[in-house]
Structure formats: C-alpha cells, structure tokens
PANU-980099 format. One line per field, with one value per atom (N, C-alpha, C): residue number from 1; x, y, z negated; atom name. Coordinates in steps of 0.1 Angstrom, whole numbers, plus 2048, in hexadecimal, padded with zeros to 3 digits. Example, Ala and Ser with C-alpha at 12.3 -4.5 7.8 and 13.67 -1.06 7.14 Angstrom:
pos = [1, 1, 1, 2, 2, 2]
xx = [884, 87B, 884, 880, 889, 881]
yy = [7C7, 7D3, 7DF, 7EA, 7F5, 800]
zz = [7B2, 7B2, 7B2, 7B9, 7B9, 7B1]
site = [N, CA, C, N, CA, C]
//
This chain:
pos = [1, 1, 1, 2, 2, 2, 3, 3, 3, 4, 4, 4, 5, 5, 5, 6, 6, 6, 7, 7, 7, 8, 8, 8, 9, 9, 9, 10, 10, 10, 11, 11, 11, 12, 12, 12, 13, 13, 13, 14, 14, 14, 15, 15, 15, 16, 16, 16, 17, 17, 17, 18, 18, 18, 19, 19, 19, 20, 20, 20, 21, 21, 21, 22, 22, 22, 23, 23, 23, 24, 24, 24, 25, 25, 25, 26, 26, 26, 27, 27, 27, 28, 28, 28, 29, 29, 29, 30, 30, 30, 31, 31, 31, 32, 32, 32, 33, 33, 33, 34, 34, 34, 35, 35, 35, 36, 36, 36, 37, 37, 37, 38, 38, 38, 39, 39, 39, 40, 40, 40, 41, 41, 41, 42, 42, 42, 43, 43, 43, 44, 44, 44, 45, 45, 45, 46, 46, 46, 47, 47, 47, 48, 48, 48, 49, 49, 49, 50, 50, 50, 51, 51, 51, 52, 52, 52, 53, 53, 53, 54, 54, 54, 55, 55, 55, 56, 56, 56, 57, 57, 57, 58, 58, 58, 59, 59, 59, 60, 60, 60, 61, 61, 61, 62, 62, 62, 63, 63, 63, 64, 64, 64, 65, 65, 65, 66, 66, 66, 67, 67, 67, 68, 68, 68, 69, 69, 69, 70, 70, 70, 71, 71, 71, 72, 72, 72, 73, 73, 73, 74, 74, 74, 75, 75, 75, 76, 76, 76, 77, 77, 77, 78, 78, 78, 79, 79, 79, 80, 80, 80, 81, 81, 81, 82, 82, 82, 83, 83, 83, 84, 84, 84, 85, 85, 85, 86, 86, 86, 87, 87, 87, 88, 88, 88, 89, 89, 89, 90, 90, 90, 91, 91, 91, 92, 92, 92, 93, 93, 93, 94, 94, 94, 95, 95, 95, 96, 96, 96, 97, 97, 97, 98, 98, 98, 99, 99, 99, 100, 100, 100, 101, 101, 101, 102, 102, 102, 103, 103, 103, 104, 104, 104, 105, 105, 105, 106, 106, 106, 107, 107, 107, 108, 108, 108, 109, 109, 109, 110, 110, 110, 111, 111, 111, 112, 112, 112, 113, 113, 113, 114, 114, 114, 115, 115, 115, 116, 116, 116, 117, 117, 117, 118, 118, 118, 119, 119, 119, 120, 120, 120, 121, 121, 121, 122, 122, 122, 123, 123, 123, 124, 124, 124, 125, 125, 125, 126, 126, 126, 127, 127, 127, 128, 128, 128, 129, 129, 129, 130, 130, 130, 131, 131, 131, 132, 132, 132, 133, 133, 133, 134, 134, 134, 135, 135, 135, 136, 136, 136, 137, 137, 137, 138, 138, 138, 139, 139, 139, 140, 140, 140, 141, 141, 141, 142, 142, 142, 143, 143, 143, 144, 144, 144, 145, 145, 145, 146, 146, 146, 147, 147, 147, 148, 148, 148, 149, 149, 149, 150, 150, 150, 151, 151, 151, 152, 152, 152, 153, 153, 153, 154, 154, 154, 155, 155, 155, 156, 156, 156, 157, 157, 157, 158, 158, 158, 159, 159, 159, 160, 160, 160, 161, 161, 161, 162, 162, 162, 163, 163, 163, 164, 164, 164, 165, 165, 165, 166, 166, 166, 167, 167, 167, 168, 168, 168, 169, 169, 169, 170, 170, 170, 171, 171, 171, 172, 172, 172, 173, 173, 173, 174, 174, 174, 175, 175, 175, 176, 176, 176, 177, 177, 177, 178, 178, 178, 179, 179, 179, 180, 180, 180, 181, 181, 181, 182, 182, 182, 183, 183, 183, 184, 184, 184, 185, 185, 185, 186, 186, 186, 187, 187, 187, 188, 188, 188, 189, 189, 189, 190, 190, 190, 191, 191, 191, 192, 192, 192, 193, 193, 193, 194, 194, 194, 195, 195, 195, 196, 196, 196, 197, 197, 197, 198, 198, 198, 199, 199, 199, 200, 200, 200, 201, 201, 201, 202, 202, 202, 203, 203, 203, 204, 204, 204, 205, 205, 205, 206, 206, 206, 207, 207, 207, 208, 208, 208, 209, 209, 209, 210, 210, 210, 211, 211, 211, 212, 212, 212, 213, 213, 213, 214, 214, 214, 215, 215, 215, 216, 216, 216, 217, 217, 217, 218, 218, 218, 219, 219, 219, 220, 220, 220, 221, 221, 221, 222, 222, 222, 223, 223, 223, 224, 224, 224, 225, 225, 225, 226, 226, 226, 227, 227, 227, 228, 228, 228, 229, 229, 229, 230, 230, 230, 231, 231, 231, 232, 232, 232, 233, 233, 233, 234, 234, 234, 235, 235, 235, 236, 236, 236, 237, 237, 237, 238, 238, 238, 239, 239, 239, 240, 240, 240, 241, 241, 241, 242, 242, 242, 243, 243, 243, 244, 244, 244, 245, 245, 245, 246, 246, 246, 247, 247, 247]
xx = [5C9, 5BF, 5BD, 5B2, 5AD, 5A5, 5A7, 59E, 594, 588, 581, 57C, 57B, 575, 56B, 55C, 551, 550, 550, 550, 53F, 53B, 52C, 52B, 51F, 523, 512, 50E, 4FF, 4FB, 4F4, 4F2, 4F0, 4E6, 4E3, 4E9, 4F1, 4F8, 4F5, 4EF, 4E7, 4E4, 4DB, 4D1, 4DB, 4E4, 4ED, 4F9, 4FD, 502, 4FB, 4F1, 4E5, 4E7, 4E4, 4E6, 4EA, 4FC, 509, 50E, 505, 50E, 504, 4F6, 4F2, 4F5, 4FB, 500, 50C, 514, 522, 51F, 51A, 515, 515, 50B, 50E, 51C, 521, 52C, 538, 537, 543, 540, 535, 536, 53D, 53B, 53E, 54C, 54F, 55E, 56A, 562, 56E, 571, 56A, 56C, 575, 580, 58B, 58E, 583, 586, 57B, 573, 573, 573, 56D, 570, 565, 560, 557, 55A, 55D, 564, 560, 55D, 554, 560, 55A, 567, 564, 56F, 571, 570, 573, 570, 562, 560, 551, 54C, 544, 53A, 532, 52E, 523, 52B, 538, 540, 543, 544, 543, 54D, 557, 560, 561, 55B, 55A, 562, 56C, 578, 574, 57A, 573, 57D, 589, 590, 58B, 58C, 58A, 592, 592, 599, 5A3, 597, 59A, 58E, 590, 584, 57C, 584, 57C, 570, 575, 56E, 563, 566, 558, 551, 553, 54C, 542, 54A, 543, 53C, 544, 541, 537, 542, 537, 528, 52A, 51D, 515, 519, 50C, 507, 510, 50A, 4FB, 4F6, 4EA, 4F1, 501, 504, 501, 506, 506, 4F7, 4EE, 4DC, 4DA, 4DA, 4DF, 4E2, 4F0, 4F7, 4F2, 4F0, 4E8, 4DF, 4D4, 4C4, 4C4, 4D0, 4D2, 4D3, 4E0, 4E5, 4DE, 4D5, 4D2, 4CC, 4C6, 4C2, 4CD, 4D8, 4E2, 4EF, 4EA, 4F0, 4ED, 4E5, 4E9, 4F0, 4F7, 4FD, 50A, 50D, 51F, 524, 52F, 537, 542, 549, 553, 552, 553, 555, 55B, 56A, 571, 57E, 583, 58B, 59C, 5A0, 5B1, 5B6, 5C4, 5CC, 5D9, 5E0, 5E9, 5F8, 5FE, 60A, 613, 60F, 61C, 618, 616, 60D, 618, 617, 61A, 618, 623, 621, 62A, 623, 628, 628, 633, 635, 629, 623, 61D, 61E, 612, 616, 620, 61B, 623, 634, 638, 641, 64E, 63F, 64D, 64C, 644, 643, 651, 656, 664, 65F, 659, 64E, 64E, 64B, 64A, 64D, 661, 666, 665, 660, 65B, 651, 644, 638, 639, 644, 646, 649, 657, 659, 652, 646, 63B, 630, 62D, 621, 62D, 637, 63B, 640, 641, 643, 634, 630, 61F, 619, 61D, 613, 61E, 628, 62E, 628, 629, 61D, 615, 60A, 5FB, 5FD, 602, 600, 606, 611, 611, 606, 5FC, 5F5, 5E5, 5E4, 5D3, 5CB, 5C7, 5BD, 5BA, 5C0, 5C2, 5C9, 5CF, 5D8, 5CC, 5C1, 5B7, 5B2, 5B1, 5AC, 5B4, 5C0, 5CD, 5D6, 5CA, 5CC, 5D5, 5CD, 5CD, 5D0, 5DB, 5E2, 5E7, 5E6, 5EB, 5FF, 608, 614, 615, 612, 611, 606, 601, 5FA, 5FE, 60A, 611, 616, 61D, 61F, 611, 607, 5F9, 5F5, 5F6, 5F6, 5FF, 607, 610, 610, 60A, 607, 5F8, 5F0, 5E2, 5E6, 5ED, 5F2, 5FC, 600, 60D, 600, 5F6, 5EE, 5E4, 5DE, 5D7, 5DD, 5EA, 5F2, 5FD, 5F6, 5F7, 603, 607, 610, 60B, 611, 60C, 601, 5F9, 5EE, 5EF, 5F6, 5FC, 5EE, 5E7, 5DB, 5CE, 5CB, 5C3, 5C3, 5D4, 5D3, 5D8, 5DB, 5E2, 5D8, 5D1, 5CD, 5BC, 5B6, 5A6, 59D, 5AA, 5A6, 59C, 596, 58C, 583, 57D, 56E, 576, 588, 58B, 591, 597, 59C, 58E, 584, 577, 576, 576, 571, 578, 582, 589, 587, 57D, 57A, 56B, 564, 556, 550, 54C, 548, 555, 55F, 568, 561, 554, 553, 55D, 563, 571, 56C, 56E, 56C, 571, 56C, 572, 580, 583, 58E, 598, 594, 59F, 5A0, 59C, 59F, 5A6, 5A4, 5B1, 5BA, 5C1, 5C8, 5CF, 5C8, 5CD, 5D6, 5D1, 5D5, 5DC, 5DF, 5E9, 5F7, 5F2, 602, 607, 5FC, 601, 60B, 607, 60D, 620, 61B, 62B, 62E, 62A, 634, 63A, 633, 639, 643, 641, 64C, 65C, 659, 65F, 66A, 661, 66A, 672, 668, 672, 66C, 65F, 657, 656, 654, 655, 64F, 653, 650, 648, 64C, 644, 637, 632, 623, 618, 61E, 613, 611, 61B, 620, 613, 613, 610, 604, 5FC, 5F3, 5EB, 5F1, 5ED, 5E6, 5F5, 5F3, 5EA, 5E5, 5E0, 5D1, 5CF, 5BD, 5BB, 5C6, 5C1, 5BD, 5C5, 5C8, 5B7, 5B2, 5A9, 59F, 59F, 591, 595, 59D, 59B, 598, 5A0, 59B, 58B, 582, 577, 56D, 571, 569, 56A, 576, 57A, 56E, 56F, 566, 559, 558, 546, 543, 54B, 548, 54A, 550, 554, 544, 53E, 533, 52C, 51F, 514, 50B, 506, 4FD, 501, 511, 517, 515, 512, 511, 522, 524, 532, 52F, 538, 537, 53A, 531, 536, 546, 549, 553, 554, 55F, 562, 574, 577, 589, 58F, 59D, 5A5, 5A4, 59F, 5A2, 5B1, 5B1, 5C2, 5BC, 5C4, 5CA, 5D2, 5D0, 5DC, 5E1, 5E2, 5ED, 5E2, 5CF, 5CB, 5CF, 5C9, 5C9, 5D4, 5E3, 5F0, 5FA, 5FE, 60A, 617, 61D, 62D, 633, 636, 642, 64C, 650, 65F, 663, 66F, 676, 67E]
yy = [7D8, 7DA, 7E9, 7EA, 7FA, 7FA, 802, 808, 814, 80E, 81B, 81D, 829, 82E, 839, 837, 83C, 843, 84C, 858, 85B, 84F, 858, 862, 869, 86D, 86B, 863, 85B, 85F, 868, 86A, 861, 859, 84A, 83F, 83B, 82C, 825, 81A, 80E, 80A, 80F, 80B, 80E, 811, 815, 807, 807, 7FE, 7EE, 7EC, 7E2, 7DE, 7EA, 7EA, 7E2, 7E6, 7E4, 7D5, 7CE, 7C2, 7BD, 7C1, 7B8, 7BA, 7C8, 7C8, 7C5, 7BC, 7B8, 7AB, 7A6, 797, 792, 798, 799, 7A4, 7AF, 7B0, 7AA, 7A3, 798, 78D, 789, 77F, 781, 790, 792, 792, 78C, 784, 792, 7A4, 7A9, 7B4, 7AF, 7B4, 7AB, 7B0, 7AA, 7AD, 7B1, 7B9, 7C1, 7C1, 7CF, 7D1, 7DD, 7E0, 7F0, 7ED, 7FA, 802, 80A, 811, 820, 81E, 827, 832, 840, 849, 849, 84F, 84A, 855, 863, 870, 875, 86F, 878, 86B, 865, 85B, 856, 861, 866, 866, 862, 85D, 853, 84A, 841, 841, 82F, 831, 822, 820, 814, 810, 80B, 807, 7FC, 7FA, 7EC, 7E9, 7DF, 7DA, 7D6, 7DC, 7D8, 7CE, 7C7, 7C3, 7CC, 7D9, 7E0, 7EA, 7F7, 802, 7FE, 7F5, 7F0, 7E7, 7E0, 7D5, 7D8, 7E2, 7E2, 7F2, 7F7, 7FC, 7F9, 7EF, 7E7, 7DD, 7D1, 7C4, 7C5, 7CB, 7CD, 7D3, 7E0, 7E4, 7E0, 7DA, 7D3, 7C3, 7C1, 7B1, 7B3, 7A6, 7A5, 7A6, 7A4, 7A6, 7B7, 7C3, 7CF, 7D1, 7CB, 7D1, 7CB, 7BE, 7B9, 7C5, 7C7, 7D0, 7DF, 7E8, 7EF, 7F3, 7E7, 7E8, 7E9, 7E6, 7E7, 7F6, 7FB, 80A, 818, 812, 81F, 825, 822, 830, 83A, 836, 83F, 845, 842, 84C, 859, 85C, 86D, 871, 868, 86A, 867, 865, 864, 874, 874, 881, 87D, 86F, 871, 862, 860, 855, 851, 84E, 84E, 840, 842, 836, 838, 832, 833, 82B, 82D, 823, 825, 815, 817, 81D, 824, 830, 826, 825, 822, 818, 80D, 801, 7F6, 7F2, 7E9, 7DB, 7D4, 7C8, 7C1, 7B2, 7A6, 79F, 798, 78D, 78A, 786, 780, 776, 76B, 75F, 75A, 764, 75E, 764, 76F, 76F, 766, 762, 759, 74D, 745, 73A, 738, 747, 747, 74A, 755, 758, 750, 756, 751, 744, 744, 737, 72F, 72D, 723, 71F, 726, 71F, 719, 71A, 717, 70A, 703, 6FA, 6F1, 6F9, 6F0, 6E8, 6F0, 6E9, 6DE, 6E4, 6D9, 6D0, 6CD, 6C1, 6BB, 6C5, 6BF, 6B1, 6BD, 6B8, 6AB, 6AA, 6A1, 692, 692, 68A, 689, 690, 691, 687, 68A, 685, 670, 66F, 65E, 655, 661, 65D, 65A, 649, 644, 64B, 64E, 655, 666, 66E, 679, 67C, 672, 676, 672, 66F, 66E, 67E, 683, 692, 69F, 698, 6A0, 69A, 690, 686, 68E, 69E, 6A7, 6B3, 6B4, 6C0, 6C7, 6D1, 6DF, 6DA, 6DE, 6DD, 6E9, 6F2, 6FF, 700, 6F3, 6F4, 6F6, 6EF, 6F1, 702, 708, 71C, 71F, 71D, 727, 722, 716, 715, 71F, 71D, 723, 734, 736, 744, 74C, 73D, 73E, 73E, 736, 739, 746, 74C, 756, 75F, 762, 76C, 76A, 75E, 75D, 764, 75A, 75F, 76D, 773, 787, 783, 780, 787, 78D, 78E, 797, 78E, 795, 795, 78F, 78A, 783, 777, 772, 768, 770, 77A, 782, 787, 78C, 795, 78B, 780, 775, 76E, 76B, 75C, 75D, 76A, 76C, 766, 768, 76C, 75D, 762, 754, 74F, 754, 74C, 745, 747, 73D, 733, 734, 726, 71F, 725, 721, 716, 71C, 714, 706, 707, 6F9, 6EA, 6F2, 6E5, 6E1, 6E7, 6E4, 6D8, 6D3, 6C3, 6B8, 6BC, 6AF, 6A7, 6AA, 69D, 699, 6A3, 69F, 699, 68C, 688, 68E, 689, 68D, 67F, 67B, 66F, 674, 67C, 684, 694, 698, 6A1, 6A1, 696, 697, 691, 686, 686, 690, 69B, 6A5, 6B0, 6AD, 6B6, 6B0, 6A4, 69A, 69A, 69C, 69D, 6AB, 6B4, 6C3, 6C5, 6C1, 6C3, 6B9, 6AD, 6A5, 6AC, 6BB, 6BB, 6C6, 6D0, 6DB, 6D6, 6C8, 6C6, 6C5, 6BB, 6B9, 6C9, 6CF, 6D9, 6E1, 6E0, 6EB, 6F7, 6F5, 703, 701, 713, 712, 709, 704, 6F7, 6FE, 708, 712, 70F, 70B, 70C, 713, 721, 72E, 72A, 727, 72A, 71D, 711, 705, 707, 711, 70D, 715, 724, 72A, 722, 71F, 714, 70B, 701, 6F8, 6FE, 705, 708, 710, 715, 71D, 70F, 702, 6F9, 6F0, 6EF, 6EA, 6F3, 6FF, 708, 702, 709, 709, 6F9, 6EF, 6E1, 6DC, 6E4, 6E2, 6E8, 6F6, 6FA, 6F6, 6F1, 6E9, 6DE, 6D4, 6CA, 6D2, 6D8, 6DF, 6E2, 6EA, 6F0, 6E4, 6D8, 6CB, 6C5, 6C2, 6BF, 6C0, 6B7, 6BB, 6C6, 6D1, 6DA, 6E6, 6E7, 6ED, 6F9, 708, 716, 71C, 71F, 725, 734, 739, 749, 752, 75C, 765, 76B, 77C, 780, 783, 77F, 77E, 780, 789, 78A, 77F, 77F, 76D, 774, 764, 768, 76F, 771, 775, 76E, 766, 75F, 766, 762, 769, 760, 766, 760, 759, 75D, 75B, 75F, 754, 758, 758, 753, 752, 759, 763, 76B, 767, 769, 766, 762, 755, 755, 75C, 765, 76D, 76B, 762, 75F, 76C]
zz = [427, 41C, 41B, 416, 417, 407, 3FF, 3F5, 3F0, 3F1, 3F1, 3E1, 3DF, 3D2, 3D4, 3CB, 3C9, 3BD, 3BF, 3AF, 3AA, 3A3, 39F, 393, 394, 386, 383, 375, 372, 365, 362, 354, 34D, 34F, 347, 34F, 349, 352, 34F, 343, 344, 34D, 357, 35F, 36D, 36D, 377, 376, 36B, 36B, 36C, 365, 36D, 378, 380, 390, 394, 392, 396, 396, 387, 384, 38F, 392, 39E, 3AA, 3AE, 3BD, 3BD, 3B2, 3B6, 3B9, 3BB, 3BC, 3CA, 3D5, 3E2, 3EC, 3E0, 3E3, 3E5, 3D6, 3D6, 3E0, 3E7, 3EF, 3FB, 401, 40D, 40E, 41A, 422, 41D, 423, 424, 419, 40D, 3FE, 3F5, 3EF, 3EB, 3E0, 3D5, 3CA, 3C8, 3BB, 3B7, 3AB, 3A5, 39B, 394, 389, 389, 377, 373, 36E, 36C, 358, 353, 34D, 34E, 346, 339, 332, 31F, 320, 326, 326, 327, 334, 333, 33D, 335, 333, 341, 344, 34E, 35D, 35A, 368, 369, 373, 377, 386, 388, 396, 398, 3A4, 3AA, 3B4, 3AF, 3BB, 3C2, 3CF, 3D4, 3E1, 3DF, 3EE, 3F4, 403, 412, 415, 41F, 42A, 42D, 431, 43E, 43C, 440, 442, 448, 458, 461, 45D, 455, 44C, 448, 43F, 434, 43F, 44A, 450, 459, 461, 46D, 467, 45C, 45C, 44F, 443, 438, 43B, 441, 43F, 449, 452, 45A, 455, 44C, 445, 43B, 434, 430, 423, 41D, 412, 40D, 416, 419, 414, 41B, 414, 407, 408, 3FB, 3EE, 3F0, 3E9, 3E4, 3F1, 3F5, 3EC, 3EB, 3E7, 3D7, 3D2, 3C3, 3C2, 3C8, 3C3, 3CD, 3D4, 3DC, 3D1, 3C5, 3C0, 3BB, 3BC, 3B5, 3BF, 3CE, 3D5, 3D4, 3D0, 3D1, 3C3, 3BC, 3AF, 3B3, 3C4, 3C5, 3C7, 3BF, 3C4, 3CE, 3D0, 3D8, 3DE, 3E9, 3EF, 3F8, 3FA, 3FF, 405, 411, 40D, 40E, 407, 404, 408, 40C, 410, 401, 3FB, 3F4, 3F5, 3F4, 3F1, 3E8, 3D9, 3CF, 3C6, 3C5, 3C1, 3B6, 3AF, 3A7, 3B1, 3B3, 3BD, 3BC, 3BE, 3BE, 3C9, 3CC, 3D9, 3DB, 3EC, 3EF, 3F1, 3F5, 3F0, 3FF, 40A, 416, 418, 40A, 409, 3FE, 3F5, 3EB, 3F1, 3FB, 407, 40B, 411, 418, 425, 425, 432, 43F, 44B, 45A, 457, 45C, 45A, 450, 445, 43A, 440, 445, 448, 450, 45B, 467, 467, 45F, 45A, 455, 44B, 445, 44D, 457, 464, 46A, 470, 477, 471, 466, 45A, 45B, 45A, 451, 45F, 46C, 477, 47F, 47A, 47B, 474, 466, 45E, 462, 46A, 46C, 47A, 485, 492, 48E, 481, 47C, 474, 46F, 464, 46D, 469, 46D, 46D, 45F, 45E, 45F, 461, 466, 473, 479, 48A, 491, 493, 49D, 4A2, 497, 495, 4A0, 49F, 4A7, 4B0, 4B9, 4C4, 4CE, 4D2, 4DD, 4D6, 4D2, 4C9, 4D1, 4D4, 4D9, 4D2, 4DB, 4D3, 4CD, 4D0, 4CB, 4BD, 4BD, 4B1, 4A2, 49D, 491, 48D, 49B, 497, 497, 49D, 49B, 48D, 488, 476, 471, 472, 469, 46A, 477, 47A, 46A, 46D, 468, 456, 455, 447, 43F, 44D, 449, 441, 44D, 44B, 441, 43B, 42D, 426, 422, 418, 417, 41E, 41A, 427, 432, 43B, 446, 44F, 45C, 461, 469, 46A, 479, 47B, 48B, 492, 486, 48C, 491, 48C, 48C, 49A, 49E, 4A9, 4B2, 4B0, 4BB, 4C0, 4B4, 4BB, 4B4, 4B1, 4B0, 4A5, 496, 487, 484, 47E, 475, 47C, 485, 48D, 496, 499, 4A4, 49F, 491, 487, 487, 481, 47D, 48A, 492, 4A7, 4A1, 4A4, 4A4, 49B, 48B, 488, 48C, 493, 499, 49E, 498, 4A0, 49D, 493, 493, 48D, 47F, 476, 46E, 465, 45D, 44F, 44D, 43E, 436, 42A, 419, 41B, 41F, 421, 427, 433, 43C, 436, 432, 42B, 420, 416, 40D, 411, 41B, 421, 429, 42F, 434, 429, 41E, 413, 40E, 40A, 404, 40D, 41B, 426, 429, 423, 424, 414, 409, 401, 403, 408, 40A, 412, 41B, 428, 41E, 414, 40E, 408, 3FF, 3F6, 400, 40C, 419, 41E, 420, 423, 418, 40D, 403, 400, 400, 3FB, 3EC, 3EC, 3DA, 3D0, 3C6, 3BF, 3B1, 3B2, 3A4, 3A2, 395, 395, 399, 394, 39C, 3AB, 3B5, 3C1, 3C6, 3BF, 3C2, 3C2, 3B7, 3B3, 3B8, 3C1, 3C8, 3D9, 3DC, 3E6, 3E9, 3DB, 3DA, 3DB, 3D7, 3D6, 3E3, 3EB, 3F9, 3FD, 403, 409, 402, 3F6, 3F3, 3FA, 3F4, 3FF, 40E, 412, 41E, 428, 420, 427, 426, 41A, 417, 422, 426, 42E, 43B, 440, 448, 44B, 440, 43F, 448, 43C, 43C, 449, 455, 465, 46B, 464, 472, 471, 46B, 46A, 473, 479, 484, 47F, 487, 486, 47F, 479, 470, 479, 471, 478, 474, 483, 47D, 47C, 471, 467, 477, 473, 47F, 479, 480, 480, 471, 46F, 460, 45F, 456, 454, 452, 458, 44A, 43F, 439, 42E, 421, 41B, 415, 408, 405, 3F6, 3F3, 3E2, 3DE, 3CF, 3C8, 3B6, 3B1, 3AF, 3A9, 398, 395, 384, 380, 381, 381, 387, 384, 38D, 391, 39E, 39D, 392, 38D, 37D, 383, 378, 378, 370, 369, 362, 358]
site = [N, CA, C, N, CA, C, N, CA, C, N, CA, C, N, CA, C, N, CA, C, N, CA, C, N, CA, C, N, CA, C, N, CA, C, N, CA, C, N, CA, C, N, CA, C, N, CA, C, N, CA, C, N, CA, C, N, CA, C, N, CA, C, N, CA, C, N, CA, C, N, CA, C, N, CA, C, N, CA, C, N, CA, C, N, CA, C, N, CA, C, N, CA, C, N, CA, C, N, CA, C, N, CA, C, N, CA, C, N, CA, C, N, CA, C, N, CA, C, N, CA, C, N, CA, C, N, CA, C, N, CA, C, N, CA, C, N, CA, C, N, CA, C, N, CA, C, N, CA, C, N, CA, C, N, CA, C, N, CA, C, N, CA, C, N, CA, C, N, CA, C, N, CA, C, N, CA, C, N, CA, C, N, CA, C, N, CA, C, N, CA, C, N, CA, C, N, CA, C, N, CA, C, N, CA, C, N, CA, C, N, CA, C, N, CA, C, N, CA, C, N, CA, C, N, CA, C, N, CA, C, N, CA, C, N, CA, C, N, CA, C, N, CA, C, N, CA, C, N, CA, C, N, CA, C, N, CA, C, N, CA, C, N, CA, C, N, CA, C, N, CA, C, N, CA, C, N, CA, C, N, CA, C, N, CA, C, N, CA, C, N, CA, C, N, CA, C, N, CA, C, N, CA, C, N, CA, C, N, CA, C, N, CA, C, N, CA, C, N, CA, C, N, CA, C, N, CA, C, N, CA, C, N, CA, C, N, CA, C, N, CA, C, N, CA, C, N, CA, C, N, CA, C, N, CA, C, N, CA, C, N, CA, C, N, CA, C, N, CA, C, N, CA, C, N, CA, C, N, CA, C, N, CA, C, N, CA, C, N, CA, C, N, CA, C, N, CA, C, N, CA, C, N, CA, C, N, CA, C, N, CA, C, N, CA, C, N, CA, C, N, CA, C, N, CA, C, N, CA, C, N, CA, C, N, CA, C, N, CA, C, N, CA, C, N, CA, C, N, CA, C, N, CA, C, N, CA, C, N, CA, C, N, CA, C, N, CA, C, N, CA, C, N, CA, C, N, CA, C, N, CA, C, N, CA, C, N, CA, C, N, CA, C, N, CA, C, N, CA, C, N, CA, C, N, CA, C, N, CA, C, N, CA, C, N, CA, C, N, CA, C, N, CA, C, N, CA, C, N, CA, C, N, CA, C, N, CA, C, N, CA, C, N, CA, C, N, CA, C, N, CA, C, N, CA, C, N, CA, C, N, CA, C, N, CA, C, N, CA, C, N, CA, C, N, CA, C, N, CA, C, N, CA, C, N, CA, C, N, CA, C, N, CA, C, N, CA, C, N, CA, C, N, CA, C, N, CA, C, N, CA, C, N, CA, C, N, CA, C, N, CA, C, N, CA, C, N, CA, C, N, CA, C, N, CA, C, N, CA, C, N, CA, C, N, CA, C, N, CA, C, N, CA, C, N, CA, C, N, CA, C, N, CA, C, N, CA, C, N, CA, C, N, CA, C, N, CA, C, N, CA, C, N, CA, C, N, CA, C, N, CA, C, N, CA, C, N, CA, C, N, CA, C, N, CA, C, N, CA, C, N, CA, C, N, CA, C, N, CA, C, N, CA, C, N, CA, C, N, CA, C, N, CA, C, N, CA, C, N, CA, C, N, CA, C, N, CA, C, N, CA, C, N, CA, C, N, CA, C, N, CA, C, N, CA, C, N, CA, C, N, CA, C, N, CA, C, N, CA, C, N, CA, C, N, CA, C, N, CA, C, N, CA, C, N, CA, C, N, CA, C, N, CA, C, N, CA, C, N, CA, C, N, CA, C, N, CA, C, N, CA, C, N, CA, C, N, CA, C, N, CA, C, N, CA, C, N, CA, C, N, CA, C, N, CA, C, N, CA, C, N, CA, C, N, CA, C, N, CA, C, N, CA, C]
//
C-alpha cells in the first residue's frame, strides 16, 4: 500500500468541497483506492489535505489514471488543480496496527489446512463436486495462496499464479447457481470450524462477508456472456466495522 497526500490551499471551499463529495464517488469505486479521506485545517481554513490509499503507486499511476473512474474523478476537481501545493506519495514508517486478518487466521499454514479440509468436502458433496470433477491437485494451495493475499499477507498469487483476472478466468462459463454457491459457503465455513480457525466474532464476521462477496461475484462471471474485469489488484479485506476483540 502506498499513500498519497494533496495539499490545496482554496479560498472559498464550499464549492471546492462540493466538488470533492462528487469526485469521491467514482474514486471510491475504483479497484486500487483503499481509503480516503479529505480534511479541512482548524487553523487556517483556506487549507485543505486529501489523503487517499493505493494499492500501489503502480496502481493509481498506471491503472487509476488510465481508468474511466480517473476522468470521472478528474472532471469534478480539475478546476482546483492549480490550488495544489503538494502532491505527493508516501510510503508508511510508524503506524498504529492491527493483526491482519491473514495473520490472526494462523497465517500460510492455517489457510492451508482450511482449503484442504474445505476441498476435501467439496470433491463428496452432489451438488457442488460436479464443478471440481477436473481439479488441479494443486488446486486447494493456489486457494489458500489466493486467500493469504486478500486477507493482508504476501502477495504470492499475484506474482505466482497472475493476481485477479486469472482467479476471475476460472469461473467463466461454469454457470454456478445461487444453490451451489451457498453450499459452497456452507462447506467453507464447516471446513473453518473443522480445522480450528479463529471462532471470534470479529474474525468470523470478517471472514464471512469476504466469502459472501467473493462467492457472489463468482456467481456473477460463471454466467453466459459475463465480461470478465480487466487488470485489476486482489482485492485486500480487512476488520471492517469491527476491530480485532482484545480482551
């Protein structure tokens, strides 16, 4: 992740800030924006500092700014580029931090155990073992690879095995029901309880809503005529609205 900050300085900000709540809109949609944040001074009024997480520099250089979110975004604040004083990108130094989710999991080896539980289930079960007739055996580590890296760990899918447009590839043309899908999710959660992943609510509930998005959109690309997303980052989950419980 990369952080950039924009230093304006706007005599009248109403109409500046106007702007803003409409170019966060197609900001916030785009894949490799992870945050932002826009922030008025109590000092001197007439300053203004727009923080906004990357992916990656690479990200919001290459990917952001050549997307239709980027003009989008763009077309709001271009009148108040020549009102930036600093525009820059940072990397973080000394940060306030909480476990990721692929570290309170019980990293690598926890996930590891969890596919091969899960895909164990999956290859006995009717209505979902048709799907994983012709399973790669290597298929259950490249899951568990694909989930290290959602859930904040190394980045091993990305540089292994060719990041989101090549998870995306695999469900193309299956036709996966709303039936096989929550069965898919019903034998992913028995394989977590199965191995012994954290039972914590936050932890679960983190879990639970990646595993809901992600089996959704699953659905959505198995479909006929479905357009798969071009180059796009994995995604990273994280706590959501509930943080690590620390007792």
């Amino acid at each position: 992740m990369i952080v950039e900050y924009i230093r304006y300085r706007v005599p009248d900000g109403e109409e500046f800030e106007a702007a803003y709540r409409r170019a966060v809109v197609p900001l916030g949609r785009a894949p490799q924006c992870l945050d932002y944040e826009l922030s008025r001074c109590v000092d001197e009024p007439e300053c203004y500092i727009l923080r906004i997480t990357w992916t990656s520099a690479r990200d919001h250089l290459e990917g952001f700014r050549g997307s239709e979110h980027f003009r989008e975004f763009f077309a709001e604040i271009k009148p108040y580029v020549s009102n930036i004083e600093e525009m820059r990108h940072y990397e973080k130094v000394i940060e306030k931090t909480e476990p990721t989710l692929f570290e309170w999991a019980g990293g690598a080896e926890a996930l590891e155990r969890l596919t091969e539980a899960f895909y164990g289930r999956v290859k006995e079960d009717d209505l979902v073992g048709p799907l994983f007739a012709h399973m790669d055996s290597r298929h259950p580590a490249y899951v568990a690879m694909w989930l290290g890296e959602v859930f904040g760990g190394p980045a091993r899918y990305s540089e292994e095995r060719g990041g989101h447009s090549h998870m995306v590839s695999h469900h193309l043309g299956k036709g996966i029901t709303e039936r096989q899908r929550r069965r898919w999710v019903s034998l992913l959660m028995d394989a977590a309880d199965e191995v012994g992943l954290p039972a914590d609510p936050e932890f679960r509930a983190a879990f639970a809503g990646y595993v809901e998005w992600g089996t959704r959109l699953a659905v959505h690309f198995s479909q006929p005529g479905a357009t798969p997303p071009g180059e796009e980052p994995v995604p990273r989950w994280g706590w959501g609205v509930m943080p690590p419980y620390q007792p």
